[in-house]
C-alpha positions, 0 to 999 in steps of 0.5 A: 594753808591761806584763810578765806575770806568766808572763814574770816568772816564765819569766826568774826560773826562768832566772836560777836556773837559771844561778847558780853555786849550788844551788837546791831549793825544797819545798812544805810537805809536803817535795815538790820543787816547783823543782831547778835545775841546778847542784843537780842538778850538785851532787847528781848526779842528773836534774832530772826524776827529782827533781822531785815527789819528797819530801825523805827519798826523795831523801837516804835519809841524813838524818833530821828533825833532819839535814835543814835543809829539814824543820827549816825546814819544821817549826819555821820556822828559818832555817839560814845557811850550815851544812856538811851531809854526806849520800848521795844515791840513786846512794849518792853522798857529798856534802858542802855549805854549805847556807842553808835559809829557810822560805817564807810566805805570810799568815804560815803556811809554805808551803815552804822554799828550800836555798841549797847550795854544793858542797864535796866535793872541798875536804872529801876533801881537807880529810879527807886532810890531817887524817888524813895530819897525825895520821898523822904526829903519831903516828908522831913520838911512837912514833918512836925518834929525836926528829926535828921536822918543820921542814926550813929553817935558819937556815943556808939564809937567803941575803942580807947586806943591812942590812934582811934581817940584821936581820929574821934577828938577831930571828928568832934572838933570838925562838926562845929563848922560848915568846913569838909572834912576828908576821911580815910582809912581801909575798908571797914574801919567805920568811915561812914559812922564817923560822918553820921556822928559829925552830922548829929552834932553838928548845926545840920543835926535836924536836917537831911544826911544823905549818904552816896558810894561814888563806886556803886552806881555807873559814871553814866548814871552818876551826874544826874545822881548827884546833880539832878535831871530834867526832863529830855536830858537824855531820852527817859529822863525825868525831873527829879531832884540830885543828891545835892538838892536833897541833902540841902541844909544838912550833910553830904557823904560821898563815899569812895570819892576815888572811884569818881570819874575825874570829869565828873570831879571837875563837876562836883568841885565847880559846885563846891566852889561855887555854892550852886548845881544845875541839873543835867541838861538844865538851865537855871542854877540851884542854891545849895548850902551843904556840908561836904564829908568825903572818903576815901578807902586809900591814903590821900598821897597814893590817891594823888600819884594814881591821878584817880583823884583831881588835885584841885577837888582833893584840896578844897575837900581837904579842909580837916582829914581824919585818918581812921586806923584799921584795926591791926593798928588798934588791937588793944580795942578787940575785946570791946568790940567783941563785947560789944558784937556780942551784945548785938547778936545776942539780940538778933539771935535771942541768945545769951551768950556771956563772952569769948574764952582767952584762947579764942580771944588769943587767936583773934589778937593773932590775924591781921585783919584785913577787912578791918571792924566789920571783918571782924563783926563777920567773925563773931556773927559766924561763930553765933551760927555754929555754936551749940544750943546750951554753949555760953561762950565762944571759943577757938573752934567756933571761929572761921577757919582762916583764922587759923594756920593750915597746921593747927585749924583742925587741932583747933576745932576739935579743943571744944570746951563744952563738949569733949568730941569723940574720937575722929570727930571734926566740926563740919562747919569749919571744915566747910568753910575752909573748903569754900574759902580755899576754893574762892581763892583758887578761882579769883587768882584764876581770874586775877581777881576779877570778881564777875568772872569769879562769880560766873565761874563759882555760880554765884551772885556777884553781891554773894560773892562780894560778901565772901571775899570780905568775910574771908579777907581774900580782896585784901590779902589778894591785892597785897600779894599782887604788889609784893610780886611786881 
């Protein structure tokens, strides 16, 4: 049985109506001819008034040369993946990353398709933290007393062990020269206290520390971050210092240096190389004269043979590297830093508990940890949450159920200290816990780790579940597994 053409185009129009991405189709005069819906999500306006309409009736805001459709329309180019600023007819601002191809037929233009991305709550807050950052670097040079703005020491690094003595012992010897420094280690393991604590020793200590995660803001978004903006740079764009003006005189982190995109690689090691940045369609070189720490989550050697890192960017950032060892390389430290989390939460939750049991200590010298120090901070805050008013110390079944093996987690949380529990009894939060965990880890294997659709699927805030998939150690335990069956 033959397909029609009117069934083809019947699932067409269905499969672009259901794609998470905005679709607008023109005719060659500029009149909408298709409008999907998460264009009209994205726009804020009804398909059906839309419909029919021209360009410019729509988005009063742009012009010939603002609008990437009419210049598609009227010369035939092409614009791939362009952040576009504009307001709609309910004077909605709306910020997006377009792709724009003209359509032919016999070689004449006949329409042209937009390709557009929803951005506007990332740039408000992209635009929020610009502004709050420059805010504060004015406030630091009209201050009276020269005060920087990193918070952790060296002092406040907790650990003796060989491995971790080590990666402090070049730390220190780092901060006394304008040299880059490269750190890497597992998520968790405490990369970015280690750049606050060179930056508050070192000859910077009283100017700006400015830290970025390479992988939290788009790459669209991310050269004018790091560079500045002027003016008509792209349409909404404003004059507003980057980071590397920010962070003049003091000290850059960029954090997650591998989730850079390589042109923008390129970029940054022209400015290192050349000790000046020019704004995002600007003219004139800025002077700037900042210490570079970067980091990476991935050793430097897997980083180079992914290509996810230009070899000429790691080499002039790899002056000193310092490899920070997870904490499974590091044990002999838990109890300090269990000590030390205990003091912390004791603040933060007005208690006044005096320390873990040895059976409860034993179990935590038994895992992995894959989310390192900070997995480990998850643990101890949880157990704060479940103990009882009255219990002074932490012990085995006050932990999170992954701790345990699936054999022994209910024996375990019933081994209570304090309060013997009666018959049949289990301690409902851990139960729980366990369910959720077991329950994530089913939908993200699902989703072949995918955290978007495992949120949708779950419910949840991407951000929630982020948060989970630390606490519990699934992203790492999850990705081991992936590679130990290729």
């Amino acid at each position: 049985m033959k397909t029609s053409v009117n069934q083809f185009s019947t699932q067409f129009e269905w499969i672009l109506n259901v794609i998470n991405v905005g679709v607008h189709i023109v005719n060659k005069d500029g009149d909408t001819v298709f409008y999907n819906k998460m264009m009209a999500h994205i726009d804020g306006l009804d398909r059906e008034q839309v419909l029919g309409e021209n360009i410019f009736q729509l988005y009063p805001s742009l012009t010939d040369e603002s609008s990437t459709l009419h210049v598609a329309l009227e010369k035939g180019i092409e614009t791939i993946e362009s952040i576009q600023t504009y307001v709609n007819l309910k004077e909605k601002k709306i910020t997006s990353i377009n792709s724009t191809y003209p359509l032919y037929e016999d070689g004449e233009i006949i329409g042209a398709v937009e390709i557009a991305k929803d951005i506007t709550k990332v740039m408000n807050m992209y635009d929020q933290i610009v502004d709050l950052r420059s805010q504060l670097a004015e406030t630091h040079k009209k201050s009276k007393f020269s005060e920087g703005t990193a918070t952790y020491h060296f002092s406040d690094l907790i650990g003796s062990s060989p491995a971790f003595q080590e990666a402090i012992s070049l730390a220190k010897k780092a901060a006394r020269t304008h040299s880059p420094v490269m750190i890497y280690g597992p998520t968790g393991t405490g990369k970015e206290l280690i750049a606050q604590s060179i930056h508050n020793v070192s000859a910077q200590r009283n100017q700006p520390f400015i830290a970025q995660n390479c992988a939290a803001v788009p790459k669209e978004l991310m050269e004018g971050l790091l560079f500045g903006t002027t003016k008509g740079a792209f349409t909404g764009a404003m004059d507003r210092l980057g980071i590397f003006e920010q962070a003049n005189g003091g000290t850059l982190f960029l954090d997650e240096l591998n989730s850079l995109d390589l042109g923008l690689q390129a970029k940054l090691l022209r400015v290192l190389q050349e000790g000046e940045v020019r704004r995002v369609g600007g003219s004139k070189e800025q002077k700037i004269n900042v210490k570079i720490i970067a980091a990476m989550n991935i050793s430097p050697d897997e980083a180079l043979e992914r290509g996810i890192i230009r070899s000429d960017l790691f080499f002039r950032l790899n002056v000193v590297t310092i490899q920070m060892p997870s904490l499974l390389e590091r044990k002999t430290d838990i109890p300090e830093i269990v000590n030390h989390f205990i003091q912390k939460f004791n603040k933060s939750f007005f208690s006044d508990v005096g320390g873990i049991s040895q059976k409860a200590m034993q179990r935590l010298f038994q895992y992995s940890w894959p989310g390192n120090i900070r997995e480990l901070g998850h643990a101890i805050e949880l157990a704060f949450n479940v103990m009882d008013a009255g219990e002074v110390m932490i012990d085995e079944h006050h932990l999170p159920a992954y701790l345990f093996p699936s054999s022994e987690k209910y024996a375990a949380s019933n081994a209570q200290s304090y309060h013997p529990p009666l018959k049949n009894k289990i301690d409902l939060p851990v139960v729980l816990e366990e369910m959720e965990r077991e329950m994530i880890i089913n939908m993200f294997e699902k989703y072949n780790g995918n955290i978007s659709k495992t949120a949708e699927a779950l419910t949840i805030k991407r951000q929630g579940l982020q948060y989970k998939l630390n606490k519990y150690g699934i992203e790492k335990v999850y990705a081991a597994g992936s590679k130990e069956s290729k």
